[in-house]
C-alpha positions in Angstrom: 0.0 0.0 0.0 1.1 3.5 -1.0 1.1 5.6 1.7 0.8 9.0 1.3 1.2 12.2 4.6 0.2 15.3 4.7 2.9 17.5 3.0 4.9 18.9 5.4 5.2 15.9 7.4 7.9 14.6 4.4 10.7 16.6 5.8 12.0 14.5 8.1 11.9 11.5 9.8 11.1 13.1 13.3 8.2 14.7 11.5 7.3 11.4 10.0 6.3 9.5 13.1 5.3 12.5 15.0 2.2 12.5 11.8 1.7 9.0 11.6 1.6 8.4 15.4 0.1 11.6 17.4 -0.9 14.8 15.0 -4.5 14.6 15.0 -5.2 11.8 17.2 -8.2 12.9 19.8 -6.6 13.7 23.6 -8.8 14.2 26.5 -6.3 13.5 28.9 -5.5 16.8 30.9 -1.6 16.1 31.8 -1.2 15.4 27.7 -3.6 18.6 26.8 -1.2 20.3 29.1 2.2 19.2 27.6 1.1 20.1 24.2 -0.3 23.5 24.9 3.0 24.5 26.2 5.0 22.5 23.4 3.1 24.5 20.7 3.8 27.7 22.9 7.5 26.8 22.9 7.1 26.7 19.1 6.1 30.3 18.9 8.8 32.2 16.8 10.7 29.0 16.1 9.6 25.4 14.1 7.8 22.6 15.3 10.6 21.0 13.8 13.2 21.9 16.5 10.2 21.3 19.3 10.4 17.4 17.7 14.4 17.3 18.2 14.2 18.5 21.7 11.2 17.1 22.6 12.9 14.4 24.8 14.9 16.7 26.3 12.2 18.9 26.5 10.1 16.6 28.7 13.0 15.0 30.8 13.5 19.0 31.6 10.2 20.1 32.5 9.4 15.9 34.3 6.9 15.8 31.4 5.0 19.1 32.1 3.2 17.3 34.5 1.7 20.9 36.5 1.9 19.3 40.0 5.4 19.4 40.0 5.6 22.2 37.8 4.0 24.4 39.9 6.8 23.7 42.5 9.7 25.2 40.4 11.1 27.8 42.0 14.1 30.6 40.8 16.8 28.0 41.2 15.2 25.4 39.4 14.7 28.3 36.4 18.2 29.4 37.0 19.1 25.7 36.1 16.7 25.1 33.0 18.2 28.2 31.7 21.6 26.6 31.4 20.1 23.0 29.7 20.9 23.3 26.1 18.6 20.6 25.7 15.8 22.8 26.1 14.7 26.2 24.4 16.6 28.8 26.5 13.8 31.4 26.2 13.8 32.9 29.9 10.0 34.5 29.0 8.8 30.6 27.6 10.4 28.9 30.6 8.6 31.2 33.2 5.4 30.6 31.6 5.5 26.9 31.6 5.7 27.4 35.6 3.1 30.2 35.6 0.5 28.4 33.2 1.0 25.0 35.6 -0.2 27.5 38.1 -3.3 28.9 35.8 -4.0 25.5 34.6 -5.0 24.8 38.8 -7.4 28.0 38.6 -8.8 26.8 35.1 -9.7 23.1 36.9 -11.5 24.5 39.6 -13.3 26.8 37.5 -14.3 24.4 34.6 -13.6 21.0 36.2 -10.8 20.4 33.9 -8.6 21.3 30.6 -10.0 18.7 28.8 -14.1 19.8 30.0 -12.7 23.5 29.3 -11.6 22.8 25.6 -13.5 20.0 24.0 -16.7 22.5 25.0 -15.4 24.8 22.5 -16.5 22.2 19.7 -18.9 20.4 21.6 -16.6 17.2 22.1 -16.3 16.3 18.9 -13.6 16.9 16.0 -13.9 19.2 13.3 -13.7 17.5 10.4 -12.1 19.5 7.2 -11.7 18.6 3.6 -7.9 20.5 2.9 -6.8 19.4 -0.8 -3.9 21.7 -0.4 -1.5 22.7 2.1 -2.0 25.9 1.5 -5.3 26.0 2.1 -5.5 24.8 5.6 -5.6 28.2 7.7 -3.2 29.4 10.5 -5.8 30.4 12.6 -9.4 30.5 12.7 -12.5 32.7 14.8 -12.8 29.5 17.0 -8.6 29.5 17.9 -9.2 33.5 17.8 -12.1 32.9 20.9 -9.7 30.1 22.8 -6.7 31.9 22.8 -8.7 35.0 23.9 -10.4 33.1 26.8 -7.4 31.1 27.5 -5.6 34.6 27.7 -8.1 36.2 30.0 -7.6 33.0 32.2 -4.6 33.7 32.8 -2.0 31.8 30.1 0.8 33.0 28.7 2.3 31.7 24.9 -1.4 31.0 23.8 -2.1 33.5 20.8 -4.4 32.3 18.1 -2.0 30.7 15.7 -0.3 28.8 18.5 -3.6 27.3 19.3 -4.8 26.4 16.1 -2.0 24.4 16.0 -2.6 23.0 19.7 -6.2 22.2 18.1 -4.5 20.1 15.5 -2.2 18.6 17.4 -4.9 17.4 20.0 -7.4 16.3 17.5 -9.8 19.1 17.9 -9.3 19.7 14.3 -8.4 17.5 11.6 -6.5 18.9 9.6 -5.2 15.9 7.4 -5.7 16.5 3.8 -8.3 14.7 1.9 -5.8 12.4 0.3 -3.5 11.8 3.9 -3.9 8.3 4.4 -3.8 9.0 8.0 -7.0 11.0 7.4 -8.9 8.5 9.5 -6.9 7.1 12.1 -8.6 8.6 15.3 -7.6 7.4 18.2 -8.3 8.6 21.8 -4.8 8.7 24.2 -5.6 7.9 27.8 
């Protein structure tokens, strides 16, 4: 069988199994919501590309972005992230991951949880578009202009509208895959 990916997933090999195995794929559980949010907000300004290459370092930095541990870092611990070359030194994207662990508490007990808080947005189910063309699938949309915006007046940081329209993709809030992708249909939900 000829299998054919969505076209900028052809790059590279990292690319390759991050498409076939997780882009897309339906996440409800809040510690992965979580991780992703803040990997697409480390994106900002750079590639997802480079997030893929340090994404184990990434995660064996930040103990997975797992917010009850987050949410203990204190200037040291910072101090110390800021000298990992293994991560992206960004002193304004390393604070936030500590401050949005922080926000992501106030979300819960406002909404229940980051999975009840998002998925409302599209009333738990995907959106499903038809993209022939790469260049057709949009940066951002009004629904990733009113998440970022609400997401922003709960308090996150890194979340403006093109970084979460990417977060939606990534989650499988939208799916993205072009029409002829032959990963198109592969939903699956990651516990």
């Amino acid at each position: 069988m000829n299998i054919i990916r969505c076209d900028w997933a052809n790059r590279t090999e990292l690319e390759r199994q991050y498409h076939d195995t997780k882009w897309g794929k339906v996440v409800h559980n809040d510690n992965e919501l979580f991780k992703m949010l803040i990997l697409e907000g480390k994106q900002a300004g750079l590639s997802w590309a480079l997030i893929l290459a340090k994404m184990d370092t990434l995660c064996e930095a930040f103990d997975n972005f797992i917010p009850e541990k987050l949410v203990h870092y204190n200037e040291e611990k910072i101090e110390s992230l800021l000298h990992n070359n293994g991560i992206i030194k960004n002193r304004l994207k390393v604070n936030a991951v500590v401050h949005n662990a922080k926000m992501y508490f106030k979300l819960c007990e406002k909404y229940g949880s980051l999975d009840g808080f998002l998925w409302s947005f599209v009333d738990n189910k995907p959106i499903i578009n038809n993209w022939e063309k790469l260049e057709d699938v949009p940066a951002n949309t009004a629904l990733s202009d009113e998440i970022s915006k609400q997401l922003k007046k709960e308090g996150f940081k890194f979340v403006g509208t093109t970084t979460i329209y990417a977060f939606m993709q990534s989650i499988g809030m939208v799916n993205d895959h072009l029409v002829s992708c032959s990963f198109r249909d592969r939903y699956i939900t990651m516990e």
